[in-house]
N, C-alpha and C positions, 0 to 999 in steps of 0.2 A: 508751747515754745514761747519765750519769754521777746520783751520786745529788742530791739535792734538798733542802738544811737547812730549808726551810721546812717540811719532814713532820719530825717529831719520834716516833718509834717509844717508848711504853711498855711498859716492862722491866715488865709486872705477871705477874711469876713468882715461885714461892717461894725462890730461891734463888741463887749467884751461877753455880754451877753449868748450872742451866738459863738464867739470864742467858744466859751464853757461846755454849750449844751456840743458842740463838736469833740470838745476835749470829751467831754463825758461817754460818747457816742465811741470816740476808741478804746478809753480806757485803758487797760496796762500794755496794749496793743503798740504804742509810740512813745516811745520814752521821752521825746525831744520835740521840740516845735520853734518855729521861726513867728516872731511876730516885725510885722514889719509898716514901712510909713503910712500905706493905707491905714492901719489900724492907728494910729498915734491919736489923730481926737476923737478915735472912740473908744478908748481908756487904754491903748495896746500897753502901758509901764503899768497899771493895776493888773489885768491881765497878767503882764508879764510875772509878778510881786504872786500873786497869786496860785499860777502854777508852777513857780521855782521854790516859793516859801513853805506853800498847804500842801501840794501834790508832789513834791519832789522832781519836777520832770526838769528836764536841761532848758536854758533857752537862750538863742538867738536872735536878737535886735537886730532887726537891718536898716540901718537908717543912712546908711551911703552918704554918711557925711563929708560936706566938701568947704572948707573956707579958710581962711586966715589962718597961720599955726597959731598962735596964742586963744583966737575962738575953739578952734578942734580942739585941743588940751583942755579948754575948761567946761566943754560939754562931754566928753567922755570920764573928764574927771567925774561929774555930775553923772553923769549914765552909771560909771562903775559902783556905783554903790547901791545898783541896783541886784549886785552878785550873779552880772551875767556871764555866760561862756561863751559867746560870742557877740563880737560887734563887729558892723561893718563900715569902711571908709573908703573914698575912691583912692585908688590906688596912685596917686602921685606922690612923689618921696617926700616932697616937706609936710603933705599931709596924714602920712602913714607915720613920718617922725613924731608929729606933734600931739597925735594919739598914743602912739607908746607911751610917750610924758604922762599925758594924761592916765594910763591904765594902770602906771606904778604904784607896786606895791596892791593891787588887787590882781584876779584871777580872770579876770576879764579877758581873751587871748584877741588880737585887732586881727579884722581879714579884710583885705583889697580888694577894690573890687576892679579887675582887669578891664575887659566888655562887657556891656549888657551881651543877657543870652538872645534878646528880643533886637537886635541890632545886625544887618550884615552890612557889605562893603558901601553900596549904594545910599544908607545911612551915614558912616560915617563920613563919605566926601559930602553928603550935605552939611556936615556939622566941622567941615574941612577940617577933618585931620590927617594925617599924612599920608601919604601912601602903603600899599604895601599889603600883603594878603592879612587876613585877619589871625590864623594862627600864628602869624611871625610878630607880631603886634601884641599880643596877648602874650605870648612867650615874653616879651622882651617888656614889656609892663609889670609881669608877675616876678623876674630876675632885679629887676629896679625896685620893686617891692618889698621882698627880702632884703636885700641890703639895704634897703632902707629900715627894717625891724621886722615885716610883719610875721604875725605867728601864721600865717595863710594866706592863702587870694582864692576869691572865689571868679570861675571860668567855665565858660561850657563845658560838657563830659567831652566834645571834641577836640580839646585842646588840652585836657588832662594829662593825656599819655606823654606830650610833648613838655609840659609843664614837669612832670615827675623827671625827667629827666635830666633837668638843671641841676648842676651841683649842689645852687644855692639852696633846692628845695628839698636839700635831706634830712627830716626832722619837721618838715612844715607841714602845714595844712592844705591841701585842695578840696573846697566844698562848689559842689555844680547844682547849679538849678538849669533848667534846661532840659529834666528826663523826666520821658514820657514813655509810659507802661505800652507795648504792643497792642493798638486797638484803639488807643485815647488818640484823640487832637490835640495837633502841637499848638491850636491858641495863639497867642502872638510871640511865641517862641521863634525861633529861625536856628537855634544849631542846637539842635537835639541830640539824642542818645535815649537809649533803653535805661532800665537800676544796672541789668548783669552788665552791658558793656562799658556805664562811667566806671564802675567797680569794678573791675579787670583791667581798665587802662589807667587806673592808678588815685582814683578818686577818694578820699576817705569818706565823707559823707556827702548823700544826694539828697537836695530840696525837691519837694513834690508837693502841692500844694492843689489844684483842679482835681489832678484826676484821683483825688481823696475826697475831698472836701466837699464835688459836687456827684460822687458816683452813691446808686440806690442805696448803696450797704458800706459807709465809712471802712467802719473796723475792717471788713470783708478786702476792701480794695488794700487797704492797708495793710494784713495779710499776705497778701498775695508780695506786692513789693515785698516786704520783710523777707519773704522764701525765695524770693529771687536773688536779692542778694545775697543769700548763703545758699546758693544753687553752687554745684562745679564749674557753671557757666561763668559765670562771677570771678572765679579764679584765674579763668583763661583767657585771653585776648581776646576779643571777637572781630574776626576779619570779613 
């Protein structure tokens, strides 16, 4: 069985070195990988040059950019030629606009980023933001989103189902981090999900990064994901 874009493998390694012998270790097993800020000074854009140019795999930058519109426009300018398929920006609309700018005319698709998956309510009134349950909040960031451009927002698998349901997001993207294989630790995660259930509540593709990257047999755990979501469980809602 051939591998599955919809799993997205996290590079959260120190180094581009470890990167590789990880890539190597899955092999045609993941077609896709996410390199994100941890890795930035420890080469994550050769990395990234590396296996999108030599290896062919897809990849995702997460770099949750957030500043000025005229700075985000000319760092994603600058990011986009690194010919990637995904980039991430926080999701606020002058910042999701100023990135479309910047991504024109390349293939680079921008994705929002709603909540951290590592965040619940108790957080964010430390960081006082407004009221209100966390799905309604994330819902209503990721609608803001899209009309603001974006080709996706990334959002727990918990809030997937509610997210697919906006008008706005017919044609977009939902990618989740936040799922966690039955048996693994959720880590500093807080709103989880299974691969089958982000996948049945409407997710197109799910970041997994630990419980790949630190389990005895890469490939093996990576596997396993891959067959889960093209499981029938996958297809059906899970209640």
């Amino acid at each position: 069985m051939t591998a599955d874009d919809r799993l997205i493998v996290a590079l959260d390694v120190p180094n581009v070195v470890q990167g590789l012998e990880l890539a190597d270790a899955l092999g045609d097993t993941v077609s896709f990988y996410k390199i994100g800020l941890g890795m930035l000074t420890g080469g994550g854009l050769a990395l990234a040059n590396e296996l999108k140019e030599d290896r062919g795999k897809r990849i995702f930058l997460d770099m949750k950019l957030f500043d000025i519109g005229a700075t985000v426009e000319a760092a994603v300018r600058g990011l986009a030629q690194f010919n990637l398929d995904f980039l991430t920006v926080h999701g606020d609309p002058h910042v999701v606009r100023a990135a479309r700018e910047g991504a024109e005319g390349s293939k680079t698709k921008i994705l929002a980023v709603t909540v951290l998956t590592s965040l619940d309510r108790t957080d964010l009134d430390a960081s006082q933001i407004k009221d209100g349950a966390i799905p309604d909040l994330v819902t209503e960031r990721a609608g803001r989103a899209f009309d603001a451009g974006a080709h996706g927002v990334i959002a727990s698998p918990q809030e997937a189902q509610a997210i697919r349901a906006l008008s706005e997001a017919e044609s977009r993207l939902i990618v989740t981090p936040g799922v966690r294989p039955v048996g693994t630790g959720a880590g500093d995660q807080k709103r989880i999900a299974t691969p089958a259930a982000a996948i049945a509540d409407g997710a197109d593709h799910i970041v997994v990064g630990r419980p790949v990257h630190q389990a005895a047999d890469p490939a093996a755990a990576a596997r396993a994901i891959r067959d889960e979501i093209q499981s029938p469980q996958a297809r059906v809602p899970n209640k």
